[in-house]
mmCIF file as gemmi writes it, N, C-alpha and C atoms, coordinates in Angstrom:
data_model
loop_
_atom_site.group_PDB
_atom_site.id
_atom_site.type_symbol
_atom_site.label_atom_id
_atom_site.label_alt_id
_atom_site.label_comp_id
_atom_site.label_asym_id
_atom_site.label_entity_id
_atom_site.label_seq_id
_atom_site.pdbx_PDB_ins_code
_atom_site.Cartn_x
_atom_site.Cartn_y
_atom_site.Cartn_z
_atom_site.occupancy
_atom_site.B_iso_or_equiv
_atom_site.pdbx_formal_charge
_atom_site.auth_seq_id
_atom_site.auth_asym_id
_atom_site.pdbx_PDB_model_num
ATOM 1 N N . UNK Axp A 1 ? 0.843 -1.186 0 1 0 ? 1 A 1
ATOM 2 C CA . UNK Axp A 1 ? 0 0 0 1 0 ? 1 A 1
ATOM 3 C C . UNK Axp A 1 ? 0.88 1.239 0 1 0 ? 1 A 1
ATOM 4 N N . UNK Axp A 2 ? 0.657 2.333 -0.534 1 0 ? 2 A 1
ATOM 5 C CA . UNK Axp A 2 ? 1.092 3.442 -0.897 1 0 ? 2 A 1
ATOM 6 C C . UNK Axp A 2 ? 0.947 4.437 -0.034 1 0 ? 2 A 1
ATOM 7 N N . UNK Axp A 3 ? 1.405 5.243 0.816 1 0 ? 3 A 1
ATOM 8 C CA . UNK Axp A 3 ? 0.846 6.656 1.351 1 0 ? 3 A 1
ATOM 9 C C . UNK Axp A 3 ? -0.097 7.361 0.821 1 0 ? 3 A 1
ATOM 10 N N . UNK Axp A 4 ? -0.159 7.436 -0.211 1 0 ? 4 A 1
ATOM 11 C CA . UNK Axp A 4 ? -0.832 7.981 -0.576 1 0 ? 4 A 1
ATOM 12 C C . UNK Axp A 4 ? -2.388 7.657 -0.56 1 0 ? 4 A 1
ATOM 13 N N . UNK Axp A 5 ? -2.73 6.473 -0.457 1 0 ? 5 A 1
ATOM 14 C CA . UNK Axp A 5 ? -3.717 5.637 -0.27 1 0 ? 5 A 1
ATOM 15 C C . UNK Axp A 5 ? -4.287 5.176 0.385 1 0 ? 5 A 1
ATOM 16 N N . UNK Axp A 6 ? -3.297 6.119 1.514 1 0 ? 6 A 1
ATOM 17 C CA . UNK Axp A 6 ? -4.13 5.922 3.114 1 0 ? 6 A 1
ATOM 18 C C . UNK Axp A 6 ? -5.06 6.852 3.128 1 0 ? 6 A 1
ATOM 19 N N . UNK Axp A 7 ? -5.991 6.672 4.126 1 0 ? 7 A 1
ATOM 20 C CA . UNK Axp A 7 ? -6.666 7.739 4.401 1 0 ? 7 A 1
ATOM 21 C C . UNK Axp A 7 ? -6.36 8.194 6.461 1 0 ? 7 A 1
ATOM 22 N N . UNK Axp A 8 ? -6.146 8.972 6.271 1 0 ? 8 A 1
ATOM 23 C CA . UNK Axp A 8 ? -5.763 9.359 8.055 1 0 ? 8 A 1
ATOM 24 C C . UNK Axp A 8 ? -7.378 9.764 8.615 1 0 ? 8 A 1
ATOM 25 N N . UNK Axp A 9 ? -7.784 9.279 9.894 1 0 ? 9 A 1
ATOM 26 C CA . UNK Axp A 9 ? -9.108 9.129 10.488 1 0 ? 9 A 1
ATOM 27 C C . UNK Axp A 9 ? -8.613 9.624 11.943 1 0 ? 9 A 1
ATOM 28 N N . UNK Axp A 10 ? -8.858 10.684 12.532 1 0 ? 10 A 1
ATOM 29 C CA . UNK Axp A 10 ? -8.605 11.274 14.178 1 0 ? 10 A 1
ATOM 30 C C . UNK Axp A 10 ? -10.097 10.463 14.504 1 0 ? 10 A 1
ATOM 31 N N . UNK Axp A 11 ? -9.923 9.585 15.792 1 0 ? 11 A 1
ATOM 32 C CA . UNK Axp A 11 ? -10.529 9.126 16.833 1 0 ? 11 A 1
ATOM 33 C C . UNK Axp A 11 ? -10.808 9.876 18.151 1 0 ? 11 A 1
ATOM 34 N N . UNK Axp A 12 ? -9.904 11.087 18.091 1 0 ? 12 A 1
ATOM 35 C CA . UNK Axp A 12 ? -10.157 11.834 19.241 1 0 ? 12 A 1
ATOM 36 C C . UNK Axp A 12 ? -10.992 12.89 18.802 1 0 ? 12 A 1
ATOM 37 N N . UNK Axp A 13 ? -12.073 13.224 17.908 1 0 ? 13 A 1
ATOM 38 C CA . UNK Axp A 13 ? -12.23 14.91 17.438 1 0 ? 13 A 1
ATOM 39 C C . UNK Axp A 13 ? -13.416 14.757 18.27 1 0 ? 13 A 1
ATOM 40 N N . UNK Axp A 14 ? -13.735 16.132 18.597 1 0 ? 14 A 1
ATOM 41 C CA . UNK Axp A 14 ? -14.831 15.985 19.724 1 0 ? 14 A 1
ATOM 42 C C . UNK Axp A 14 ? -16.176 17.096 18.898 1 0 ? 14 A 1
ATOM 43 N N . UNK Axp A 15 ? -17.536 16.98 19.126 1 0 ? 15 A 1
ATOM 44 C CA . UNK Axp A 15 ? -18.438 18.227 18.519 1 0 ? 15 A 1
ATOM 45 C C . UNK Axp A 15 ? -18.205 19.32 20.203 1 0 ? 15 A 1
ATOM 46 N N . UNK Axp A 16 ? -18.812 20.82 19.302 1 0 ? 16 A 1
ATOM 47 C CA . UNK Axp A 16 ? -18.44 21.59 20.713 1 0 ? 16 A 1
ATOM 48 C C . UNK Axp A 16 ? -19.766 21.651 20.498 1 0 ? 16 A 1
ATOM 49 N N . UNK Axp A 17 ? -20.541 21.369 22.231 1 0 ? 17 A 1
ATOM 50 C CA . UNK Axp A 17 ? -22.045 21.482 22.25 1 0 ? 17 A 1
ATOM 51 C C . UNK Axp A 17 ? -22.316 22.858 22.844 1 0 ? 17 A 1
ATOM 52 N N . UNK Axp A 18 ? -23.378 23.561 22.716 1 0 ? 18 A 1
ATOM 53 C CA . UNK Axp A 18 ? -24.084 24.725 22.829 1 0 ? 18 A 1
ATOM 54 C C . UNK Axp A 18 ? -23.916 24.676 24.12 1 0 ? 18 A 1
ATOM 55 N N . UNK Axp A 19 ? -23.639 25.689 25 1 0 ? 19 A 1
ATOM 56 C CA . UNK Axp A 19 ? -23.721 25.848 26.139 1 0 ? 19 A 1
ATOM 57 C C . UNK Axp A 19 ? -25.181 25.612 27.392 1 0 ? 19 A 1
ATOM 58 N N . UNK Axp A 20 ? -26.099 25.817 26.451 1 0 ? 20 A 1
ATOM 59 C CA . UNK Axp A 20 ? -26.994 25.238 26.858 1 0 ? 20 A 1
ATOM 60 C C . UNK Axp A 20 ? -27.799 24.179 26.728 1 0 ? 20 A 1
ATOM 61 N N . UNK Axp A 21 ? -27.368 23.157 26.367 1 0 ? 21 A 1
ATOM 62 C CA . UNK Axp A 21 ? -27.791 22.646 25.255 1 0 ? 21 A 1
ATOM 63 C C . UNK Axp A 21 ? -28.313 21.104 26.441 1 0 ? 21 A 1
ATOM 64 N N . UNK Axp A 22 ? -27.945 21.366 27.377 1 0 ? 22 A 1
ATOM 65 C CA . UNK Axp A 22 ? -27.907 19.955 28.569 1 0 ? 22 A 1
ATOM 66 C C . UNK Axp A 22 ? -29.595 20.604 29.732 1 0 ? 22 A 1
ATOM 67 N N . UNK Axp A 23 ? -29.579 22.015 29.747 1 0 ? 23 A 1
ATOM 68 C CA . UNK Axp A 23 ? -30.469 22.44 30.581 1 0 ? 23 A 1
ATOM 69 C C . UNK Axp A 23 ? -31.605 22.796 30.044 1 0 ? 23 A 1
ATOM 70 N N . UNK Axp A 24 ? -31.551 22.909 29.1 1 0 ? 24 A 1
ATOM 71 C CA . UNK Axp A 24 ? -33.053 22.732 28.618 1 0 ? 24 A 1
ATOM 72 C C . UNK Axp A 24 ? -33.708 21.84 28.063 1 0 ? 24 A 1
ATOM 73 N N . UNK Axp A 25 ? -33.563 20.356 28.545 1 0 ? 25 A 1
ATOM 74 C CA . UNK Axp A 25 ? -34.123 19.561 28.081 1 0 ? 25 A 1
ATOM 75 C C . UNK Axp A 25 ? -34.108 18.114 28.985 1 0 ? 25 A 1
ATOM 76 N N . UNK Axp A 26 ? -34.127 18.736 30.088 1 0 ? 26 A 1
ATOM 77 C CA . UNK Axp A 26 ? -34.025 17.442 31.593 1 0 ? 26 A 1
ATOM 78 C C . UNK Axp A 26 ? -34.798 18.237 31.912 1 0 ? 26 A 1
ATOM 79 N N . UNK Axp A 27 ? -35.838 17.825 33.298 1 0 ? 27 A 1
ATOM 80 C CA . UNK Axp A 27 ? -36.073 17.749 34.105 1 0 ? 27 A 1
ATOM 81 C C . UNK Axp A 27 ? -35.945 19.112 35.389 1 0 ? 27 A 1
ATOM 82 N N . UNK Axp A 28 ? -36.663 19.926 35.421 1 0 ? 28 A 1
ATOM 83 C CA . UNK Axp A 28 ? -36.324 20.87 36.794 1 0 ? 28 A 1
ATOM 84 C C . UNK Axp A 28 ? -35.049 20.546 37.777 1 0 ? 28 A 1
ATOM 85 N N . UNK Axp A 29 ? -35.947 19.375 38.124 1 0 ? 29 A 1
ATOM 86 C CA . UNK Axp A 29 ? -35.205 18.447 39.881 1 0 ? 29 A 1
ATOM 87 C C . UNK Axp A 29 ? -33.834 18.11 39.29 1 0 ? 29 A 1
ATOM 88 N N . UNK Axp A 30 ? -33.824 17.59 38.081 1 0 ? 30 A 1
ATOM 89 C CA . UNK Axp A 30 ? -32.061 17.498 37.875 1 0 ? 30 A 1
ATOM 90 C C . UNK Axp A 30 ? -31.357 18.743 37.193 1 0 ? 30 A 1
ATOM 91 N N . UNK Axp A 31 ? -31.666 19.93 36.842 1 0 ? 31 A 1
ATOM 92 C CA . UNK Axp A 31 ? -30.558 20.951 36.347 1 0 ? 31 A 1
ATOM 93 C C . UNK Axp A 31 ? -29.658 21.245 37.178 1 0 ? 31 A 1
ATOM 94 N N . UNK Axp A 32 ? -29.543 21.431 38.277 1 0 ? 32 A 1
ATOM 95 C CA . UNK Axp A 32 ? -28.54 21.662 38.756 1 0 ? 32 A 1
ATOM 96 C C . UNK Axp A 32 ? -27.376 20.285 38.988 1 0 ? 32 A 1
ATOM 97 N N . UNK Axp A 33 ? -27.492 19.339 38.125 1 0 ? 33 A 1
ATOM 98 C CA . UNK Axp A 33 ? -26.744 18.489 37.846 1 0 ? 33 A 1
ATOM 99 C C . UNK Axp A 33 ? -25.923 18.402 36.713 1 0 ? 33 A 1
ATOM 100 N N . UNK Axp A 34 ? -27.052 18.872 35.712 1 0 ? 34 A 1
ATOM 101 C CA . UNK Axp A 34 ? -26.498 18.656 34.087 1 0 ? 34 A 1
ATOM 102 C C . UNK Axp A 34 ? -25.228 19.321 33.739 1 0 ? 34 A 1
ATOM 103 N N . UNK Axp A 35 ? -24.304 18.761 32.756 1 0 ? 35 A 1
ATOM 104 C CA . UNK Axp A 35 ? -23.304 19.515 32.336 1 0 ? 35 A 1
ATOM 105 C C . UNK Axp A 35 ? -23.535 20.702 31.909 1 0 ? 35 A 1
ATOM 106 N N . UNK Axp A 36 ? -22.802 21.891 32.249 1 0 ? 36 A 1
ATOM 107 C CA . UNK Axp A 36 ? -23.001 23.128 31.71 1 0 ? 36 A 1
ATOM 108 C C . UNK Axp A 36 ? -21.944 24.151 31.657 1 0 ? 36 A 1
ATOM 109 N N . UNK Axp A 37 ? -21.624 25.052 31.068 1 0 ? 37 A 1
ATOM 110 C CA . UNK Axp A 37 ? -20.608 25.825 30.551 1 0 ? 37 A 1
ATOM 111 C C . UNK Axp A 37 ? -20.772 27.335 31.828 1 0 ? 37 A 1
ATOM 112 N N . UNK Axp A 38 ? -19.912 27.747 32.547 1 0 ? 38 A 1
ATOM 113 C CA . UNK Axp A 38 ? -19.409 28.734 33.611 1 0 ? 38 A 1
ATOM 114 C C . UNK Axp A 38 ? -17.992 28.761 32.96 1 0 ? 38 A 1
ATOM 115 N N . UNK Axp A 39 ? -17.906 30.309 33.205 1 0 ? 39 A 1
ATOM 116 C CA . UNK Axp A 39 ? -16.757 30.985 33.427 1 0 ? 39 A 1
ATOM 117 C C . UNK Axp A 39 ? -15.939 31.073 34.522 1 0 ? 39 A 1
ATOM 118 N N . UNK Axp A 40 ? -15.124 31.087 34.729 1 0 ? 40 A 1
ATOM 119 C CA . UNK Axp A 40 ? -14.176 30.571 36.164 1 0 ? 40 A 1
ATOM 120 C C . UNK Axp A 40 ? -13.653 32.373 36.229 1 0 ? 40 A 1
ATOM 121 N N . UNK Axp A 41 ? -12.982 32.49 37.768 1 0 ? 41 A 1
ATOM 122 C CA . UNK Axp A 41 ? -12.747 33.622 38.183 1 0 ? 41 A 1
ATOM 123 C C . UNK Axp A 41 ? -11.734 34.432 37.103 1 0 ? 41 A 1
ATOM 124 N N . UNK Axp A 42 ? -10.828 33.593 36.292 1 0 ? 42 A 1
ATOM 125 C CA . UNK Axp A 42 ? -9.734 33.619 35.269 1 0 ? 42 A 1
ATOM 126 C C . UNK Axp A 42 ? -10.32 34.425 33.627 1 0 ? 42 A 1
ATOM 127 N N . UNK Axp A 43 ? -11.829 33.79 33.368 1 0 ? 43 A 1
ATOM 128 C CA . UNK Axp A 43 ? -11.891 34.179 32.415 1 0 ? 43 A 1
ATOM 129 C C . UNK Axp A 43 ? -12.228 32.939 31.781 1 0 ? 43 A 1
ATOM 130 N N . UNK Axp A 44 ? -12.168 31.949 32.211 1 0 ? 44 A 1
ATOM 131 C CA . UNK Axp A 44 ? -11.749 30.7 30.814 1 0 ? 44 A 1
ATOM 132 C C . UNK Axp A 44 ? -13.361 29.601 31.186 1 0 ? 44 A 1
ATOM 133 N N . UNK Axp A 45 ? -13.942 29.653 29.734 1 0 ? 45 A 1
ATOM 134 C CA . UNK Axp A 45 ? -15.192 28.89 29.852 1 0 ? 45 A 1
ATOM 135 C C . UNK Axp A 45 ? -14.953 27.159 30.341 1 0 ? 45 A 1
ATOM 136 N N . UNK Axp A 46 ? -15.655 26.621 31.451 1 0 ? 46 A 1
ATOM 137 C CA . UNK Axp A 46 ? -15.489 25.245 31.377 1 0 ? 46 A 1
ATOM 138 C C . UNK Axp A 46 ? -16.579 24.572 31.909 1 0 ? 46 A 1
ATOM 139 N N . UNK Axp A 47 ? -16.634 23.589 31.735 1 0 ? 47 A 1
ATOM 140 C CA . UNK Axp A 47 ? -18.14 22.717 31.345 1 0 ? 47 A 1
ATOM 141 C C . UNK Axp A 47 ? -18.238 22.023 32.663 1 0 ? 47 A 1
ATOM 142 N N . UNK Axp A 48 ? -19.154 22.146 33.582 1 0 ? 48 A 1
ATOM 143 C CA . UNK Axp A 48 ? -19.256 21.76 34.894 1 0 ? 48 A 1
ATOM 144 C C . UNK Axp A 48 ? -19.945 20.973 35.27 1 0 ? 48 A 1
ATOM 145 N N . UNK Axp A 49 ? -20.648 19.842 35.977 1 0 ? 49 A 1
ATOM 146 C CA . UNK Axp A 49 ? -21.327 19.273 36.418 1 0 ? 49 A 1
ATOM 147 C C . UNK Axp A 49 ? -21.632 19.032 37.529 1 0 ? 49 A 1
ATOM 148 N N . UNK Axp A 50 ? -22.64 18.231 37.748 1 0 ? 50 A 1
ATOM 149 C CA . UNK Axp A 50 ? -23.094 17.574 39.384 1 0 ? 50 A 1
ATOM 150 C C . UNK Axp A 50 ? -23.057 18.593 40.268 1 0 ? 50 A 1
ATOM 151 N N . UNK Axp A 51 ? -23.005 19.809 40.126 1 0 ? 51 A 1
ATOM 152 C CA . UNK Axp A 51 ? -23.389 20.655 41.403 1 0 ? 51 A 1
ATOM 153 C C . UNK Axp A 51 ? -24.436 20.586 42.442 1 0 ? 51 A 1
ATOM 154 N N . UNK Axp A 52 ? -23.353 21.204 43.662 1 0 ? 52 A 1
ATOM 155 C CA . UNK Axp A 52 ? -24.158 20.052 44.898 1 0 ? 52 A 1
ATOM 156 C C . UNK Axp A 52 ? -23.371 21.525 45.523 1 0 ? 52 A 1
ATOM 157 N N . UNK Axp A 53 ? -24.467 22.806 46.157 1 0 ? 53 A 1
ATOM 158 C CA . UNK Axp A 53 ? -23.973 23.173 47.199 1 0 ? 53 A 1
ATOM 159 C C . UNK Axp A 53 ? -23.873 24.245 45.81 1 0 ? 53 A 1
ATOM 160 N N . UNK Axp A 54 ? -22.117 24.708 46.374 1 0 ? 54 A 1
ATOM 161 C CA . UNK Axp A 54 ? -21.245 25.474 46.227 1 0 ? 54 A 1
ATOM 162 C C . UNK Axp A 54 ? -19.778 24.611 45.145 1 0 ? 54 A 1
ATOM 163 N N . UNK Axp A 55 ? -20.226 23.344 44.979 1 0 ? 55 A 1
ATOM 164 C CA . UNK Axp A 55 ? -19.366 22.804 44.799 1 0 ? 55 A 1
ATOM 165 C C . UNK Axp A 55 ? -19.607 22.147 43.469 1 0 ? 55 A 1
ATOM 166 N N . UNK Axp A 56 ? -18.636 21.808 42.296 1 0 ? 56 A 1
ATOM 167 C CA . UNK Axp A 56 ? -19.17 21.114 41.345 1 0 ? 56 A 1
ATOM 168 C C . UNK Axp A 56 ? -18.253 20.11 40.781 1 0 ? 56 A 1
ATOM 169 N N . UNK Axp A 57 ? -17.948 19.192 39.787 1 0 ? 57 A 1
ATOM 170 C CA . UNK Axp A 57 ? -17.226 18.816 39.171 1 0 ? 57 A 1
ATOM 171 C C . UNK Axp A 57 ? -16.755 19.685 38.185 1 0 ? 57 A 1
ATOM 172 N N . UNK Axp A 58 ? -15.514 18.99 37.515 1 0 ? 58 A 1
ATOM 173 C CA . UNK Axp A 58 ? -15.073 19.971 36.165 1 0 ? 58 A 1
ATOM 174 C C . UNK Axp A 58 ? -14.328 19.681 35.462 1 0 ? 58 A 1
ATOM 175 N N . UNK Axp A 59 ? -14.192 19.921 34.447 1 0 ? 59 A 1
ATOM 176 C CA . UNK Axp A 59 ? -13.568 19.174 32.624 1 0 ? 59 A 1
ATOM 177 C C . UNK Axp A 59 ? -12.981 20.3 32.452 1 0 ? 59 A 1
């Protein structure tokens, strides 16, 4: 087989979802669970979850 005749396929490419795109479409009782996009004290958008409190997960 030739290089040329490969075809190269990324397994890692990810879609970027709408920031809201998790909270409007669950449930009241669970939004404050769903993944969702906050700005951190820095400036920099990141996608949060499971908030409980004051406290959340984060990607």
């Amino acid at each position: 087989m030739r290089p040329e005749d490969m075809i190269l396929v990324s397994i890692d490419d990810h879609l970027i979802e709408p920031a809201g795109v998790f909270e409007h479409h669950i449930p009241e009782s669970f939004r404050d669970r769903v993944p969702k996009m906050v700005r951190d004290d820095n400036g920099v958008d990141r996608w949060v979850f499971d908030c409980r409190g004051d406290r959340c997960a984060s990607r």
